[in-house]
N, C-alpha and C positions, 0 to 999 in steps of 0.2 A: 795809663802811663804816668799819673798821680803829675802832669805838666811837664814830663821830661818831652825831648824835640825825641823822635824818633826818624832817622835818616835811614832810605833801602836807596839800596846799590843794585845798578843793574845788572850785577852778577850772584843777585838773589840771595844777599847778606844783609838781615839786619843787624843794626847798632844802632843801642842806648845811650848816647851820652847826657853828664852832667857837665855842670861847670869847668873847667881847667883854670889849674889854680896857680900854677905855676907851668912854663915852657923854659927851655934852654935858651941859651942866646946864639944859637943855630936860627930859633924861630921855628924848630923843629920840636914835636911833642917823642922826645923820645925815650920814653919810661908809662906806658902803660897799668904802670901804679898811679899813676897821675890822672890815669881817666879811671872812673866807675864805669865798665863797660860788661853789655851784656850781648855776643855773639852767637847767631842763631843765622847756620851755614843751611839754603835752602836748595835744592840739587836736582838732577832727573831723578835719581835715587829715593826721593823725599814724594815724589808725584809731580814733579813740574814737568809741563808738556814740551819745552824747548828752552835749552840754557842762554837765546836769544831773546832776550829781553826789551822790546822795544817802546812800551810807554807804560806806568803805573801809576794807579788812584788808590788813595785810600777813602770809601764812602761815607756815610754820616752814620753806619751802625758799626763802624769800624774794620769791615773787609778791606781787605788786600788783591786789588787787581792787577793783574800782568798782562796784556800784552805781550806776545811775540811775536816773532816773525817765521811763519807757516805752522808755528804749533797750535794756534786757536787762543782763546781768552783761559785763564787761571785763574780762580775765586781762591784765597788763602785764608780760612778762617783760626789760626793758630795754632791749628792742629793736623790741619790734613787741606789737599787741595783738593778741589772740583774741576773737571777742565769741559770747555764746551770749544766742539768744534764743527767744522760744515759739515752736514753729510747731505748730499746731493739728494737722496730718496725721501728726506726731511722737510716740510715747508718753511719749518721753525728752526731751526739751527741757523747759527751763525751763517750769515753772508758771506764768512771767507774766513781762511784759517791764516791769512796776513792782517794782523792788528798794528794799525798805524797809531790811532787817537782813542783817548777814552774821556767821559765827560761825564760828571755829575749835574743835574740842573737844580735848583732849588727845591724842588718837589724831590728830590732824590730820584728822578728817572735817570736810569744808568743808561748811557749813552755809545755804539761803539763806532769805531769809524774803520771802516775793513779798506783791504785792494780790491774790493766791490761794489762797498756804497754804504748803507748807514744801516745800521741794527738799533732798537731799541730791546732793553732786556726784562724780562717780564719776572720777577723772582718770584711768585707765587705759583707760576708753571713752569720756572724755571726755561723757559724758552726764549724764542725773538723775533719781532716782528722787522721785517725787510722792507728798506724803502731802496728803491733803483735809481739812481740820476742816468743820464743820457750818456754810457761809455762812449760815444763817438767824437765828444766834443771834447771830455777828460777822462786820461786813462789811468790815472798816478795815483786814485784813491782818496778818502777824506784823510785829512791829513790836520786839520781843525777844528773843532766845534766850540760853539762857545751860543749861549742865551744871551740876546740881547734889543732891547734893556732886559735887565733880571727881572722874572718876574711875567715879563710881556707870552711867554711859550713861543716865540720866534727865534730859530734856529738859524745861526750865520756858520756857513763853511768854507773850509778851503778845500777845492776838490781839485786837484792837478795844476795848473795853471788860472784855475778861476775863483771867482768867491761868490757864492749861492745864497741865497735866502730861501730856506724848508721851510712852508704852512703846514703847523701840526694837524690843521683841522681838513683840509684839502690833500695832505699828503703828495705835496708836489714842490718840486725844486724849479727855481727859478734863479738865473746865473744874470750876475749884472753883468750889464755890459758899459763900457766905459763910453765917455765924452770924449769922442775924434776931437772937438775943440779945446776938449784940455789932456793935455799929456802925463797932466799928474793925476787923474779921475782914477784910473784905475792901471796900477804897472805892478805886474805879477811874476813870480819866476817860480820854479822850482825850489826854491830855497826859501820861500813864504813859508811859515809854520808854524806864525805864533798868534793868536787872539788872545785880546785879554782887556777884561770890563774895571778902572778903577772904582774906589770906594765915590767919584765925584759923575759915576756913571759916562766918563768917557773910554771909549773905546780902542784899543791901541793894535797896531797891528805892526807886527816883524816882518817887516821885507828884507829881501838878500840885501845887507847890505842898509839899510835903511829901517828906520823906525816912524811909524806916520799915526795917527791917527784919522778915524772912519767916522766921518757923515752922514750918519742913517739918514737922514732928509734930503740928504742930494744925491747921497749914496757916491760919494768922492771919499778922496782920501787928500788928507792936509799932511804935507813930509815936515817933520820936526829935528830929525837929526840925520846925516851921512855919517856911514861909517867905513866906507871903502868897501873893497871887495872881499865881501865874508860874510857869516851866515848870522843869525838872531837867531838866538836859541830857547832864550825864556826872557818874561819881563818879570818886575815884581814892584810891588807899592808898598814901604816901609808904614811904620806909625806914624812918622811922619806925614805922607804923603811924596815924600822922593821916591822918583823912579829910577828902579835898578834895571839895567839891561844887560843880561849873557850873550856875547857875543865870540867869533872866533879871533877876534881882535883884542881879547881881554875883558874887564868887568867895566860898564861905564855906568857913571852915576848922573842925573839930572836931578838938581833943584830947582822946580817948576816955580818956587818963590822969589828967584834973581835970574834964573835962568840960564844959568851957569853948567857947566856939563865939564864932569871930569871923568878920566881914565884910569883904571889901573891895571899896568902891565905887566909882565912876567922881568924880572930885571934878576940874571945871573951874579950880578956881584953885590945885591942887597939880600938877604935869606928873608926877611922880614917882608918881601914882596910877595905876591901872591904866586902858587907852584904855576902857571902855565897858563899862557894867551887864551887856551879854548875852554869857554865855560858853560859850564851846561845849566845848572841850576843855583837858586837862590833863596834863601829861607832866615827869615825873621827869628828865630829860637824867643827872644826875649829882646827889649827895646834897648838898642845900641849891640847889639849880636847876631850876627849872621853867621851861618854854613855855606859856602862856597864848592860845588862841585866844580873839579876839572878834569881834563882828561889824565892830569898824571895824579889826582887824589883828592884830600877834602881840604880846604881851608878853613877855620875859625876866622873870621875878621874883626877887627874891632873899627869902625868908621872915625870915632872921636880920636885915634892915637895912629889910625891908617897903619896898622900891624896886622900881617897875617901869618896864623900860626898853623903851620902845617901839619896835619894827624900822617903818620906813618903806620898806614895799613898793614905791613906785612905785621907789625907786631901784637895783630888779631890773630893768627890763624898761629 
């Protein structure tokens, strides 16, 4: 992609962007002459197993995974899809054709988290090996993975309301359980969804509502910010080292160097605000440039001038 950011939609549209070089004083990108854009519309039609699109990776040889929700996993190698899905008379098929989570780990073990329990993906047999946690305790599926520390082969998950520890070597899940004397030890909801390891090897963890980070030694959780009743959607760690948080409250940003935590909301009578409270994702393009998903489209951000510029999707298609 010769360094350009490549952004996928989870309605199975890539786009190429380069720089923008100019916006309107809308704050609106409204002349598509203005982007070098290159759209590549991916459909049932094309081989995709469900136009639900529920979580995507791109791996270190550069495939395209999709997740859905009950069409099975979707390999994309540029040209054509692969799609694997359960089949019951199968030992090695996917555990489930609901894909919650997907994971890369350092080694490039492709990782998946189904509404059944955990798959790891074998690409030389093209198969998967199934590991089961205890449906009795959690029934809401892995919804997390994440290695940590990197490197260690210890697998941390969110399985329904709980958070697990997998022995790669043992093949066995094991669900902490929390300190009745501390209240903060372990507080889990349905709306936990997020792990994520920074470059300084601490571990951070999106609770509904709450961002904390995890104590593998005590295996507690330390709460670093509230943010009211609403969900964490993605965290991110700039070149800096500031942490970005997606939240359904808007974009908020912590400088872990003053310790300072600021917000950015959706504001109807500034255009230069970011398009809408719920954010999903967030991406570093180049140092002082971010991509901003929300639910009503993409943002351009620029942090040093606190502008965001809004891409107007329909005038892709």
């Amino acid at each position: 992609m010769s360094g350009n950011l490549r952004v996928v939609f989870f309605t199975a549209v890539f786009i190429t962007f380069f720089p923008i070089s100019v916006i309107s004083q809308t704050g609106r990108v409204s002349d598509n002459s203005l982007l070098d854009i290159k759209v590549e519309h991916l459909s049932i039609e094309d081989g995709l197993s469900n136009s639900n699109i529920s979580c995507i990776l791109q791996d270190q040889k550069g495939f395209m995974w999709f997740g859905t929700w009950l069409g099975g996993l979707n390999k994309y190698d540029g040209h054509r899809f692969t799609v694997y899905q359960h089949n019951p008379n199968e030992v090695h098929s996917i555990s489930d054709d609901e894909i919650i989570s997907l994971y890369e780990d350092p080694r490039g073990v492709l990782w998946v988290g189904t509404g059944k329990g955990l798959s790891r993906f074998d690409p030389k047999t093209e198969t998967f090996h199934n590991y089961e946690y205890d449906a009795n305790e959690d029934q809401n599926g892995v919804r997390a993975i994440l290695e940590f520390p990197k490197g260690s082969g210890k697998l941390w998950l969110i399985i329904g309301e709980g958070l697990y520890a997998f022995d790669q070597e043992s093949e066995s899940f094991r669900k902490i359980s929390p300190d009745r004397q501390n209240p903060r030890s372990w507080v889990f909801s349905l709306g936990t969804r997020v792990l994520y390891e920074d470059r300084q090897g601490i571990m951070w963890v999106g609770v509904e509502g709450e961002l904390s980070r995890f104590d593998p030694e005590s295996e507690t959780l330390h709460l670093v910010q509230q943010f009211g009743y609403t969900v964490v959607n993605s965290i991110y760690e700039d070149h800096k080292g500031v942490m970005w948080v997606a939240t359904g409250f808007g974009l908020q940003r912590f400088d872990r160097s003053t310790g300072i935590w600021q917000s950015y909301q959706h504001d109807p009578q500034n255009p230069m605000s970011i398009s809408d409270n719920t954010v999903g994702t967030i991406i570093e393009e180049s140092p002082g440039t971010f991509w901003i998903s929300t639910e009503t489209g993409l943002d351009r951000f620029d942090p040093q001038q606190e502008i965001f510029q809004h891409v107007d999707l329909i005038l892709l298609f």
